[in-house]
PyMOL Python script that loads the backbone (N, CA, C, O; Angstrom):
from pymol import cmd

cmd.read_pdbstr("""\
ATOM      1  N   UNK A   1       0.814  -1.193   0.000  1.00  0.00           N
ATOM      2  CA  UNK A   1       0.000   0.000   0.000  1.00  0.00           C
ATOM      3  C   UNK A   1       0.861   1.262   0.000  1.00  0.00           C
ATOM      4  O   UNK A   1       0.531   2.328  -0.520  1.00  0.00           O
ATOM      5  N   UNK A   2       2.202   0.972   0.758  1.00  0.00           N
ATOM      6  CA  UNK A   2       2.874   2.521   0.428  1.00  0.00           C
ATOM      7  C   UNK A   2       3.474   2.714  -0.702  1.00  0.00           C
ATOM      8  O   UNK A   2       3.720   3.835  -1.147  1.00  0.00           O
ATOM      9  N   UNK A   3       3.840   1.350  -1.417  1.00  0.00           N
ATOM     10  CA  UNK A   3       4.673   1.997  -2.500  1.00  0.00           C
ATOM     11  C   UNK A   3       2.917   2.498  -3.299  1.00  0.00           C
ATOM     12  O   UNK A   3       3.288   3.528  -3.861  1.00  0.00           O
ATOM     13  N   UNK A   4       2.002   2.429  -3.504  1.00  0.00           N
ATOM     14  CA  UNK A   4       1.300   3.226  -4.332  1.00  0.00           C
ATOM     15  C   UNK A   4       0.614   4.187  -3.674  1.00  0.00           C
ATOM     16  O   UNK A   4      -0.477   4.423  -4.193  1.00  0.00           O
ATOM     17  N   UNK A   5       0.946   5.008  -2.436  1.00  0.00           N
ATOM     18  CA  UNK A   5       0.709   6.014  -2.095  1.00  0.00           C
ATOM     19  C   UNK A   5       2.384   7.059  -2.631  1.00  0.00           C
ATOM     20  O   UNK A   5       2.550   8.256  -2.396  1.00  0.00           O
ATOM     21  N   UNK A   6       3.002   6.484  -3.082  1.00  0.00           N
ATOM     22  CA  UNK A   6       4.181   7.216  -3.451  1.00  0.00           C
ATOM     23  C   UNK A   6       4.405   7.101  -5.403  1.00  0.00           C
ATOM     24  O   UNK A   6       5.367   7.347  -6.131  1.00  0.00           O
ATOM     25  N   UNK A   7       3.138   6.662  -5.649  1.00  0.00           N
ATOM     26  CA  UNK A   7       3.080   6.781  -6.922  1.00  0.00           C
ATOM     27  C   UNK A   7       3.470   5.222  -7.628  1.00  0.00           C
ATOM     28  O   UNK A   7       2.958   5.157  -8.745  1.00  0.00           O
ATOM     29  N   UNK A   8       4.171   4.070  -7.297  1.00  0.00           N
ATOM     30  CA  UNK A   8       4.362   3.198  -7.764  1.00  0.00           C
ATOM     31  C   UNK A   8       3.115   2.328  -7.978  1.00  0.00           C
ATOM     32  O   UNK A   8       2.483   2.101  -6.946  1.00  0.00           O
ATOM     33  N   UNK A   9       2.527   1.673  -9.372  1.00  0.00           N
ATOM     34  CA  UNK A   9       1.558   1.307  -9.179  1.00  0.00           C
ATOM     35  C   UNK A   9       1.657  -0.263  -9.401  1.00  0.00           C
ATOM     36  O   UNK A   9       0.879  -1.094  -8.931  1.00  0.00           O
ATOM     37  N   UNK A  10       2.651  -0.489 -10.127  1.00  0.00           N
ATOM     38  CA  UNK A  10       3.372  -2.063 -10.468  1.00  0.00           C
ATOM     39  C   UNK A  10       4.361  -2.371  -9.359  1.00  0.00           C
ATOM     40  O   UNK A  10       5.102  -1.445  -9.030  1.00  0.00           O
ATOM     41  N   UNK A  11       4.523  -3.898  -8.538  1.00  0.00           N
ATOM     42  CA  UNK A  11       5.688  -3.636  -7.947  1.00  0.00           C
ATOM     43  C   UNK A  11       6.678  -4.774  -9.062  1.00  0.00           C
ATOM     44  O   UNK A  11       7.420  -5.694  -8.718  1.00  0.00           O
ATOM     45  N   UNK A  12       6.381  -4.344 -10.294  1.00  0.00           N
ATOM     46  CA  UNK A  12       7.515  -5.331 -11.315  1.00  0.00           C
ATOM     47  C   UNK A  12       8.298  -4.048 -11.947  1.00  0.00           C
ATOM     48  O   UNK A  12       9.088  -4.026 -12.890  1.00  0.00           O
ATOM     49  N   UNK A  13       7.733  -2.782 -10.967  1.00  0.00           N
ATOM     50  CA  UNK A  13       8.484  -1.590 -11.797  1.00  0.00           C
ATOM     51  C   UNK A  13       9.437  -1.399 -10.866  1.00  0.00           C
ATOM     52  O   UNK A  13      10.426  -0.978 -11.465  1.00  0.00           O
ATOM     53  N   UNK A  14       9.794  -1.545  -8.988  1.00  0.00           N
ATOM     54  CA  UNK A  14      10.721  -1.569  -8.300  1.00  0.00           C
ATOM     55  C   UNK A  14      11.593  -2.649  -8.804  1.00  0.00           C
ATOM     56  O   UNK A  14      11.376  -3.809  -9.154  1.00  0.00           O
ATOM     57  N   UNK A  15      12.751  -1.834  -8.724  1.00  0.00           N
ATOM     58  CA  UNK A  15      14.158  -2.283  -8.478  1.00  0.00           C
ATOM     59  C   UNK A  15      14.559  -3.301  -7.557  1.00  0.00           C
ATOM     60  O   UNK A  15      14.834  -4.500  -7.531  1.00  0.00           O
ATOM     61  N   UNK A  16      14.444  -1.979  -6.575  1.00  0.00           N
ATOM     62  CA  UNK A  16      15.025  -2.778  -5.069  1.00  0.00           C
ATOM     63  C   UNK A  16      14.209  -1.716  -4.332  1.00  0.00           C
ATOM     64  O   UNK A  16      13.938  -0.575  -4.706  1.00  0.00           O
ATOM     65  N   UNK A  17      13.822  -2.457  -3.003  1.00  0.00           N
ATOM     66  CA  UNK A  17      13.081  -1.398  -2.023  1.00  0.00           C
ATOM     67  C   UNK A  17      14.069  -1.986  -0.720  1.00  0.00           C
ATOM     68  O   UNK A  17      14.565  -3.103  -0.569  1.00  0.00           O
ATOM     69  N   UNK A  18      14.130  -0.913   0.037  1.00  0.00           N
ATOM     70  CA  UNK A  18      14.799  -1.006   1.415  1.00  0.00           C
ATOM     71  C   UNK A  18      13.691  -0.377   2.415  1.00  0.00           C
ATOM     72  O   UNK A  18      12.889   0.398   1.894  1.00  0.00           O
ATOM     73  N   UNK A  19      13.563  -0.644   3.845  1.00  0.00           N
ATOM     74  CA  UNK A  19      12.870  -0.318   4.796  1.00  0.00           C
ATOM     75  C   UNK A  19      13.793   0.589   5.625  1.00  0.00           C
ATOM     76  O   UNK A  19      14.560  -0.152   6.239  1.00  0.00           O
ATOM     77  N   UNK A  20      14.037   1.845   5.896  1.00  0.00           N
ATOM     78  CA  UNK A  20      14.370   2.958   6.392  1.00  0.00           C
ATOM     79  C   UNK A  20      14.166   2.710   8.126  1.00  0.00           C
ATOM     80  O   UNK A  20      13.083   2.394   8.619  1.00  0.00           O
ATOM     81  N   UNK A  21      15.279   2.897   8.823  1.00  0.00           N
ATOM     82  CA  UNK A  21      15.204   2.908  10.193  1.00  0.00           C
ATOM     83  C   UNK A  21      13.852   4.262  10.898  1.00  0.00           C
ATOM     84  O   UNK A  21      13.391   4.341  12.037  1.00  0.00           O
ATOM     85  N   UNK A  22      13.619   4.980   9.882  1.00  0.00           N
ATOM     86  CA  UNK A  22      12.590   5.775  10.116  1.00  0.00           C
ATOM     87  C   UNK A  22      11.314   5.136   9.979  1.00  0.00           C
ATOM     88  O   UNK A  22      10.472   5.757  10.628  1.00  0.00           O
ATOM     89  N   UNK A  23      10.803   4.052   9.338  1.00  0.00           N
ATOM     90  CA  UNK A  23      10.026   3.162   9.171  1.00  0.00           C
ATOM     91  C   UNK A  23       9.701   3.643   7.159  1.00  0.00           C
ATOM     92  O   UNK A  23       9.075   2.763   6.570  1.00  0.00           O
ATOM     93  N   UNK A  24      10.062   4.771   6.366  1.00  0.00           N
ATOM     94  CA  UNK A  24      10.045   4.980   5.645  1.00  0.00           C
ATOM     95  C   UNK A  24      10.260   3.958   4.257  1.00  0.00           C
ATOM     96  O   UNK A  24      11.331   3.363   4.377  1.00  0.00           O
ATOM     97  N   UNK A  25       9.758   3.702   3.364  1.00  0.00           N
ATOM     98  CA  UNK A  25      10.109   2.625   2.347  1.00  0.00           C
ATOM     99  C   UNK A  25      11.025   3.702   1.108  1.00  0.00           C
ATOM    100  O   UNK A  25      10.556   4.737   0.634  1.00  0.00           O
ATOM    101  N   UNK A  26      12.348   3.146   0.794  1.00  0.00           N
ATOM    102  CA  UNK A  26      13.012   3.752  -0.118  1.00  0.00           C
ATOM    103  C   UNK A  26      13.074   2.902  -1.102  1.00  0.00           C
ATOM    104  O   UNK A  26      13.082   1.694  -0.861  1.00  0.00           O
ATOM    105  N   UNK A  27      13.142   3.491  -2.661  1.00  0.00           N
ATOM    106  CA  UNK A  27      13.306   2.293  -3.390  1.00  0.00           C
ATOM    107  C   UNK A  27      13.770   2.989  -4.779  1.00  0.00           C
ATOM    108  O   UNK A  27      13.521   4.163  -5.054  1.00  0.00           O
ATOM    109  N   UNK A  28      14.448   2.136  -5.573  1.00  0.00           N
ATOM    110  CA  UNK A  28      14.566   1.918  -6.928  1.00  0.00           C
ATOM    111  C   UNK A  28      13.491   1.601  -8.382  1.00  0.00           C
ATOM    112  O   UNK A  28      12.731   0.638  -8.487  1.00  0.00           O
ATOM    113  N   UNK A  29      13.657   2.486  -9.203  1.00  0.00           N
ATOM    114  CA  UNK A  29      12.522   2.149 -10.055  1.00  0.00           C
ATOM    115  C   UNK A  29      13.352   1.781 -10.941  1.00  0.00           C
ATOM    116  O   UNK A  29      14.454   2.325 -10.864  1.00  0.00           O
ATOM    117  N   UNK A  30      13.116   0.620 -12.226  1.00  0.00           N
ATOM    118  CA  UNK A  30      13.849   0.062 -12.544  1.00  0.00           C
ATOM    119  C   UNK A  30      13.526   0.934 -13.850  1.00  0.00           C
ATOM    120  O   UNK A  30      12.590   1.732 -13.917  1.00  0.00           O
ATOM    121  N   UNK A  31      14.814   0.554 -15.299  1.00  0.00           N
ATOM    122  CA  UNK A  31      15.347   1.496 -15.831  1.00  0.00           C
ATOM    123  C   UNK A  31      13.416   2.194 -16.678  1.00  0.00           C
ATOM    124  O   UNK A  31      13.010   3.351 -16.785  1.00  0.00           O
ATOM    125  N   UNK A  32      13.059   1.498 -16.891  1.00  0.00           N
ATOM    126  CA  UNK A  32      11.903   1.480 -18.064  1.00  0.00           C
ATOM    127  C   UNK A  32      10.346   2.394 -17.712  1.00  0.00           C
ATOM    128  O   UNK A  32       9.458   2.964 -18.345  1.00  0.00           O
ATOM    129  N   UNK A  33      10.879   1.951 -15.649  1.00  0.00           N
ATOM    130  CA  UNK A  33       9.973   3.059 -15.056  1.00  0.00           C
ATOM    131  C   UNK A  33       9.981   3.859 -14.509  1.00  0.00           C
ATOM    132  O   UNK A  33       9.036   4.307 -13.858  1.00  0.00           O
ATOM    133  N   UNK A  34      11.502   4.466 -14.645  1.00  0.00           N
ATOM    134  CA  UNK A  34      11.129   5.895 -14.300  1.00  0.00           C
ATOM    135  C   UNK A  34      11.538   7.232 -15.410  1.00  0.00           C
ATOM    136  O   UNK A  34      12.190   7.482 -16.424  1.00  0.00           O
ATOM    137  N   UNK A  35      10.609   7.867 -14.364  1.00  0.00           N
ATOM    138  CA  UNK A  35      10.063   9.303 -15.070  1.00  0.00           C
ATOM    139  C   UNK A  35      11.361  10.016 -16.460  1.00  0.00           C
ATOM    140  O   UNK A  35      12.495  10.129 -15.995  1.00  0.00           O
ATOM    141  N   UNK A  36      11.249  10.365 -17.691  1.00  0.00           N
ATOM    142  CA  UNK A  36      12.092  10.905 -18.448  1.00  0.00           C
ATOM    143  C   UNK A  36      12.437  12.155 -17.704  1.00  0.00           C
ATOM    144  O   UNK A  36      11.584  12.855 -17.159  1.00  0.00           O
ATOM    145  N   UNK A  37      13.723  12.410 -17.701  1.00  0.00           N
ATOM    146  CA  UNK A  37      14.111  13.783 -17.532  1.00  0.00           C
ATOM    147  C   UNK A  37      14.694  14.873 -18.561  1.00  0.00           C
ATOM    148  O   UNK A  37      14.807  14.547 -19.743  1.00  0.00           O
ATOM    149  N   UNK A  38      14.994  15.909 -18.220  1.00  0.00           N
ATOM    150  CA  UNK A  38      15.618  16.934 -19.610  1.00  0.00           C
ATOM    151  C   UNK A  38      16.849  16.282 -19.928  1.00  0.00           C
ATOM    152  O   UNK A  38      16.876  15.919 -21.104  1.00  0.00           O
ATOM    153  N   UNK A  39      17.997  15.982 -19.194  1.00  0.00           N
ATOM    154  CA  UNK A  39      18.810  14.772 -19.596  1.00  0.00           C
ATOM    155  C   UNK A  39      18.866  13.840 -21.096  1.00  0.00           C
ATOM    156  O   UNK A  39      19.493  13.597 -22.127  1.00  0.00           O
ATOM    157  N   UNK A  40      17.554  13.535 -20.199  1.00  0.00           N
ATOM    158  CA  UNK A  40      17.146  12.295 -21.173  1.00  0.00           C
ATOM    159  C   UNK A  40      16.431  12.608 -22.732  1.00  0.00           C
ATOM    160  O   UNK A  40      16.576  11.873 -23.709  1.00  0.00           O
ATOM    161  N   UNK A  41      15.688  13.788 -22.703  1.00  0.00           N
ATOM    162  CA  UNK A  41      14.902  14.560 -23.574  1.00  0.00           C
ATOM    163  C   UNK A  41      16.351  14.792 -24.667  1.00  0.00           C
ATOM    164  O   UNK A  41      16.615  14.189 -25.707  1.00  0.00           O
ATOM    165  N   UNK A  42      17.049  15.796 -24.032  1.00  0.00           N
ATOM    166  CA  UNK A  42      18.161  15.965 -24.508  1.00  0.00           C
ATOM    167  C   UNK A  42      19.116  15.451 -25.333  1.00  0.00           C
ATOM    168  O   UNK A  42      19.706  15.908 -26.312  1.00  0.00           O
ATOM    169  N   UNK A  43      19.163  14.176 -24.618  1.00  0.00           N
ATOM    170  CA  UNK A  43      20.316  12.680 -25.985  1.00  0.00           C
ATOM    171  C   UNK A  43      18.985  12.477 -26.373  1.00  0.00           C
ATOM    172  O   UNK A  43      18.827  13.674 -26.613  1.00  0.00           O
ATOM    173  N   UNK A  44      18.077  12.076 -26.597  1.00  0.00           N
ATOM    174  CA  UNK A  44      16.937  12.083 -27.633  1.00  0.00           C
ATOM    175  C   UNK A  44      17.221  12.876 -28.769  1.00  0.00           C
ATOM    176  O   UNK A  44      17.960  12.564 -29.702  1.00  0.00           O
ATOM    177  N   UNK A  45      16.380  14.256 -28.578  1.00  0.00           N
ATOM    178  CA  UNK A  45      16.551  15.054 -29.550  1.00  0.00           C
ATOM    179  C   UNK A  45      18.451  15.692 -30.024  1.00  0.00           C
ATOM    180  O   UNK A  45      18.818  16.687 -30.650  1.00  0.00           O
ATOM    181  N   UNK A  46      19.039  14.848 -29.532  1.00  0.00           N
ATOM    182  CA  UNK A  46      20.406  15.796 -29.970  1.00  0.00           C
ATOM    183  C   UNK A  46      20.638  17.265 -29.527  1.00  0.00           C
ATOM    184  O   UNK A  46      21.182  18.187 -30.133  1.00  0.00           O
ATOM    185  N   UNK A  47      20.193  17.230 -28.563  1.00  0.00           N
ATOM    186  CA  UNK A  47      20.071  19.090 -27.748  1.00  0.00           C
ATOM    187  C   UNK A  47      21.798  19.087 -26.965  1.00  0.00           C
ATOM    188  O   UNK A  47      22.240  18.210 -26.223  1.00  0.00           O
ATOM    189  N   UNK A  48      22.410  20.169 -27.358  1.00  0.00           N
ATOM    190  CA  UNK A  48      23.326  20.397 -26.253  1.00  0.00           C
ATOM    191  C   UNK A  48      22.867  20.981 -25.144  1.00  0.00           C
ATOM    192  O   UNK A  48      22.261  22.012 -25.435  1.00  0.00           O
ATOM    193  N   UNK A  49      22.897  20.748 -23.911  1.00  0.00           N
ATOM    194  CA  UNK A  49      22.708  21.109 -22.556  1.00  0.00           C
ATOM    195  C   UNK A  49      22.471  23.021 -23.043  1.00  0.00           C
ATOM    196  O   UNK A  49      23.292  23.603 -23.751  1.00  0.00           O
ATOM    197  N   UNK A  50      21.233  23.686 -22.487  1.00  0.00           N
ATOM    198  CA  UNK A  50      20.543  24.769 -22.816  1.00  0.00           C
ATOM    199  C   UNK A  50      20.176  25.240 -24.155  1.00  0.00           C
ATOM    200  O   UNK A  50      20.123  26.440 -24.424  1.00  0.00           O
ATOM    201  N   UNK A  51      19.924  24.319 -24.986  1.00  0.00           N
ATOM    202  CA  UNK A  51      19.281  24.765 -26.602  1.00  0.00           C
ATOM    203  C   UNK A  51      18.044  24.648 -26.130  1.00  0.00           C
ATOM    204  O   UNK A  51      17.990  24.037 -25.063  1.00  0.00           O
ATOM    205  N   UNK A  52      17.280  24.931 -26.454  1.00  0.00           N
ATOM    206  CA  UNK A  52      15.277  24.789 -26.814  1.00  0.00           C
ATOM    207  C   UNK A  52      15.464  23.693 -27.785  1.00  0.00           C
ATOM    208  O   UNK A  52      16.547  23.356 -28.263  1.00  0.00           O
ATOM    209  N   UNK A  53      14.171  23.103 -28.064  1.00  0.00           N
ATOM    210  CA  UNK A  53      13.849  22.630 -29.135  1.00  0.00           C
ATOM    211  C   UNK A  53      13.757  23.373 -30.104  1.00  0.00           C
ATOM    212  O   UNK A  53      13.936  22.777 -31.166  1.00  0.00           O
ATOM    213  N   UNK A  54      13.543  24.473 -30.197  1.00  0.00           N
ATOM    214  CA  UNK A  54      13.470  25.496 -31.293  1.00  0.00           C
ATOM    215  C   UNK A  54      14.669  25.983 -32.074  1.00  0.00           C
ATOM    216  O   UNK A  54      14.708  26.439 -33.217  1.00  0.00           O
ATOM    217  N   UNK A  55      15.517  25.809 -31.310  1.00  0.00           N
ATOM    218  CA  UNK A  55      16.973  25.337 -31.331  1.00  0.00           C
ATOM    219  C   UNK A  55      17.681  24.255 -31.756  1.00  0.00           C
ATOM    220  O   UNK A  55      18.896  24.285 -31.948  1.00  0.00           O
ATOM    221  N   UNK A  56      16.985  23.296 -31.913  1.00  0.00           N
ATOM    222  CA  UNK A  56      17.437  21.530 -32.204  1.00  0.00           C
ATOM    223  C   UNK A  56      17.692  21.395 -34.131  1.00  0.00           C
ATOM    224  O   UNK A  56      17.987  22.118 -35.083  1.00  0.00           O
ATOM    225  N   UNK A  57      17.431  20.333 -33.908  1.00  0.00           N
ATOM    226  CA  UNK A  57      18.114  19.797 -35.455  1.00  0.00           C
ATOM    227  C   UNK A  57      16.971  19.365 -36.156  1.00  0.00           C
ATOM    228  O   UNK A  57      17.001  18.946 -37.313  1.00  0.00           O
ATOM    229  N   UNK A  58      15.412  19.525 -35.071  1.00  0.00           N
ATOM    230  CA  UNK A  58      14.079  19.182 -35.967  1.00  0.00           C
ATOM    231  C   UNK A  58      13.540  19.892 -36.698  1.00  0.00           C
ATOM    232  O   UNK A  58      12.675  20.582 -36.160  1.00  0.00           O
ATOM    233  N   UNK A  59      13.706  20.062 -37.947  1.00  0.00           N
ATOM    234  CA  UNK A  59      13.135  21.140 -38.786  1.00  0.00           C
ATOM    235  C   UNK A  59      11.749  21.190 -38.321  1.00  0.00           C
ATOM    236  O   UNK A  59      11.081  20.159 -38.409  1.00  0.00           O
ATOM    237  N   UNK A  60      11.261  22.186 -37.869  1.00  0.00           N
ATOM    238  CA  UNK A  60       9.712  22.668 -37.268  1.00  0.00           C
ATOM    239  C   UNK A  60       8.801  22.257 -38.319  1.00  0.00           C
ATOM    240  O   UNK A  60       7.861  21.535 -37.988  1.00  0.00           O
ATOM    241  N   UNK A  61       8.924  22.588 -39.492  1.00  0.00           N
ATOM    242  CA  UNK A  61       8.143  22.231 -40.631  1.00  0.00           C
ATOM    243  C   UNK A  61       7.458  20.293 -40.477  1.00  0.00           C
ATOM    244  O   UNK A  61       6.344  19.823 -40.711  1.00  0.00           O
ATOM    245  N   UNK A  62       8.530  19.762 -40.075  1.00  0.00           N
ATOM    246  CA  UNK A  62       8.308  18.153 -40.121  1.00  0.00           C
ATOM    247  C   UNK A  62       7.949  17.633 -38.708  1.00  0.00           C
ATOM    248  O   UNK A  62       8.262  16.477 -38.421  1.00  0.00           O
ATOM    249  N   UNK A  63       7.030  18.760 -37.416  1.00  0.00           N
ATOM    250  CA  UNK A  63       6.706  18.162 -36.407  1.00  0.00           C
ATOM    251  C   UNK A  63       5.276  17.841 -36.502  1.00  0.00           C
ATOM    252  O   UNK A  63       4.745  16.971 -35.812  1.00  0.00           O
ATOM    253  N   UNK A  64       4.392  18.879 -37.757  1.00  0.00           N
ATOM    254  CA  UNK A  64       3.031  18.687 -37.803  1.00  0.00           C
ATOM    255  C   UNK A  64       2.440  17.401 -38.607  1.00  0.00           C
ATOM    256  O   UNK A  64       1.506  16.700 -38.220  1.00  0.00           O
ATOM    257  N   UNK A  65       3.151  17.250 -39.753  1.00  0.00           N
ATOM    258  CA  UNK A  65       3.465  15.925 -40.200  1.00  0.00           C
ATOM    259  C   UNK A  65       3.654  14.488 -39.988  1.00  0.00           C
ATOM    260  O   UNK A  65       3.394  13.575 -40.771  1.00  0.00           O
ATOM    261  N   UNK A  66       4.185  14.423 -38.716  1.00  0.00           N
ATOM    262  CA  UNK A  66       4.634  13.193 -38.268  1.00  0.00           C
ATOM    263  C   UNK A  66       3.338  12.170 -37.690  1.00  0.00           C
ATOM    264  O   UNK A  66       3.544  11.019 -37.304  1.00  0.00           O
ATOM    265  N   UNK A  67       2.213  12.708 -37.706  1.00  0.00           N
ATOM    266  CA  UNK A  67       1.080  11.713 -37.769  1.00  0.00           C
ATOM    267  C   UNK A  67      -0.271  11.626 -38.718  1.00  0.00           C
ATOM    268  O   UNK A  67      -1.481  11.566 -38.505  1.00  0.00           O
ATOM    269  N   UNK A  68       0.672  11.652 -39.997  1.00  0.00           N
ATOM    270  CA  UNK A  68       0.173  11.347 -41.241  1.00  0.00           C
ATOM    271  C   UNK A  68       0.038  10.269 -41.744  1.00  0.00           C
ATOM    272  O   UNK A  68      -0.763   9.934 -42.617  1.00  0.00           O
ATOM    273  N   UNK A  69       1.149   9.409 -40.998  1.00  0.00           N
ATOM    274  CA  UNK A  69       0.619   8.012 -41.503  1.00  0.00           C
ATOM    275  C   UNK A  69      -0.479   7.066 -40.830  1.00  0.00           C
ATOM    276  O   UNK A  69      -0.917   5.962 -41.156  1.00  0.00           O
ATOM    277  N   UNK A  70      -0.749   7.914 -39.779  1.00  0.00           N
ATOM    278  CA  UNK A  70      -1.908   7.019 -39.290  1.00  0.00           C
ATOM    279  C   UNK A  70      -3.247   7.235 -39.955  1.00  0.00           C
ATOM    280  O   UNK A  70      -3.778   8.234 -40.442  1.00  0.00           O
ATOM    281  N   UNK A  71      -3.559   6.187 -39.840  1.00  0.00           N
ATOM    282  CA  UNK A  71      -5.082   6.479 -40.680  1.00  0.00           C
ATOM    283  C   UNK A  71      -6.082   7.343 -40.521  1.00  0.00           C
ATOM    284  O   UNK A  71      -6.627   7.870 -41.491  1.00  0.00           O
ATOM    285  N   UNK A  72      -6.524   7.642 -38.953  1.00  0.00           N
ATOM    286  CA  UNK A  72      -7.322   8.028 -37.928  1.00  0.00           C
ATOM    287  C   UNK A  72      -7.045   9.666 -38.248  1.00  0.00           C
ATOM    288  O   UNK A  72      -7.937  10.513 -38.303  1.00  0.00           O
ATOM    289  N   UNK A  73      -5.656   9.904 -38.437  1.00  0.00           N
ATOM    290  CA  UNK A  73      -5.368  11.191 -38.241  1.00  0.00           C
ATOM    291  C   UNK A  73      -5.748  12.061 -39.617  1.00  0.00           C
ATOM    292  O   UNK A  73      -5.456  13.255 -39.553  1.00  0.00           O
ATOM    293  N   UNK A  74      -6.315  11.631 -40.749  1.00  0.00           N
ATOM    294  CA  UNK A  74      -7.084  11.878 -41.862  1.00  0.00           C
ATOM    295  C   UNK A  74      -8.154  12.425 -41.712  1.00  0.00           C
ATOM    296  O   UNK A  74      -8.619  13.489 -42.120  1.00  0.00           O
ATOM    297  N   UNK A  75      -8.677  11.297 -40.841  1.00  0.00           N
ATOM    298  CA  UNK A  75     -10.012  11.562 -41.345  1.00  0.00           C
ATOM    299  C   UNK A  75     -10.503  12.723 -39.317  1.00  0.00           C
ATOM    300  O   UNK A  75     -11.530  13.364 -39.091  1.00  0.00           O
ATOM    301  N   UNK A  76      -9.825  12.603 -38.783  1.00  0.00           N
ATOM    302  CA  UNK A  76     -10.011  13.699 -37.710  1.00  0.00           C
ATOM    303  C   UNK A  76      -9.605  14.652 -38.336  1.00  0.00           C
ATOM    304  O   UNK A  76     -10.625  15.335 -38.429  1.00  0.00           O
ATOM    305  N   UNK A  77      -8.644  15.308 -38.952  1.00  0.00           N
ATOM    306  CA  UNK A  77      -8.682  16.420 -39.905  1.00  0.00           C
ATOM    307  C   UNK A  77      -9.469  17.084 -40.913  1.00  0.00           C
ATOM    308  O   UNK A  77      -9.516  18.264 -41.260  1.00  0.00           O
ATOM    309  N   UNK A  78     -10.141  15.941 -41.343  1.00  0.00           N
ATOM    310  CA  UNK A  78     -11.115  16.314 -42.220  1.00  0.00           C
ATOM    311  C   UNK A  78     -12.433  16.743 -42.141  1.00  0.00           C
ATOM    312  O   UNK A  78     -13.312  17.265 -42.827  1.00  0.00           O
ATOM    313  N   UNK A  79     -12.152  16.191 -40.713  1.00  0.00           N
ATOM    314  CA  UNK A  79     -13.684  15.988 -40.067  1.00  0.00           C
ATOM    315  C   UNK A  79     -13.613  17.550 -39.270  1.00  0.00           C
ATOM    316  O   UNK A  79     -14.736  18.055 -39.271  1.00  0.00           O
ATOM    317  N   UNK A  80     -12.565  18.430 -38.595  1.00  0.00           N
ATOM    318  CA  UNK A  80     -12.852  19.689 -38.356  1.00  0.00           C
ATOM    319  C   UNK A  80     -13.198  20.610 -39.063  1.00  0.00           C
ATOM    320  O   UNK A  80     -13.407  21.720 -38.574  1.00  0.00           O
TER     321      UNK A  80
END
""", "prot")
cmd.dss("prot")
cmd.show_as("cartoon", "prot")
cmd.util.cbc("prot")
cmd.orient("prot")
């Protein structure tokens, strides 16, 4: 019950949990579940540490585009 008062809702997403002499539960989320950070955003998009995305190597032109191949996304367009 505490790890999902602390947000964990799988316990196949802990790592490792330890019990804290405070009675506190500390733990590890393993690599897949936890949260992305700017870090991580960052080696994604190829950002050097303080660029924007506006700044990056994604030509802006090719972000509205990128869900054209779904089918769905046709006909919701068409349909506004």
């Amino acid at each position: 019950m505490r790890l999902r008062q602390i947000g964990v809702s799988n316990i196949a997403d802990v790592k490792t949990a330890t019990l804290e002499p405070n009675g506190q539960i500390g733990y590890e989320l393993t690599e897949s579940a936890r949260p992305v950070t700017v870090g991580d955003l960052e080696r994604i998009f190829g950002l050097k540490p303080g660029m924007s995305l506006d700044q990056s190597i994604i030509p802006p032109q090719s972000i509205p585009n990128c869900n054209k191949g779904i089918p769905m996304y046709g006909q919701f367009m068409n349909s506004a």
